[in-house]
N, C-alpha and C positions, 0 to 999 in steps of 0.2 A: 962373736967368736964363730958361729956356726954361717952368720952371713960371710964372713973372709975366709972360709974353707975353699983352698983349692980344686976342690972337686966335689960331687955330689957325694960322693958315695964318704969321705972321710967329713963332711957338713953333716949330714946322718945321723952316724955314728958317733961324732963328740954329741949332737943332740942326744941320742938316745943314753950315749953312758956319760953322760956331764948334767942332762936334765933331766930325763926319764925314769932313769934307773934311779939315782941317787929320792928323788920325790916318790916316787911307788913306794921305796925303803921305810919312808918318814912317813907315810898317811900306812902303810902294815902296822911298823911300829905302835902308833898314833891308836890305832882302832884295835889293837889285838886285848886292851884294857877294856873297851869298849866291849866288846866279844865277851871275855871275862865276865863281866860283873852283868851280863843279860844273863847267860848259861847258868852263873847264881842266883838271880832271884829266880828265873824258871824252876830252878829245884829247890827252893824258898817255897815256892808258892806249891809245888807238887804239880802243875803244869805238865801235860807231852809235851815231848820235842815236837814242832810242828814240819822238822821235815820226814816224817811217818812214810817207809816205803813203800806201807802197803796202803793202797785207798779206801777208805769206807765202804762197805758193802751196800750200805743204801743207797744211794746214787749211783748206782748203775745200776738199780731196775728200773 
């Protein structure tokens, strides 16, 4: 489909919104469960968050 596109620019664009889009949708979906159930046991376990904005004080003397 994207090879028999008249032109570059509309070959592209069915790639991006016929192949791109629609699979990014399906692996968010997919991994948003994934995501879920880490952020749970992290506060299971009483774990920080490890993306912490502020940096340790030790390493940087």
């Amino acid at each position: 489909m994207v090879v028999t596109a008249k032109s570059f620019v509309s070959g592209a664009l069915t790639f991006v919104f016929y192949g791109l889009l629609p699979l990014g949708l399906v692996f968010y979906i997919a991994l948003q469960q994934l995501r879920r159930s880490r952020m749970a046991a992290e506060e299971r376990l009483g774990q920080p968050d490890r993306a912490d904005p502020q940096p340790d004080q030790d390493r940087l003397l």
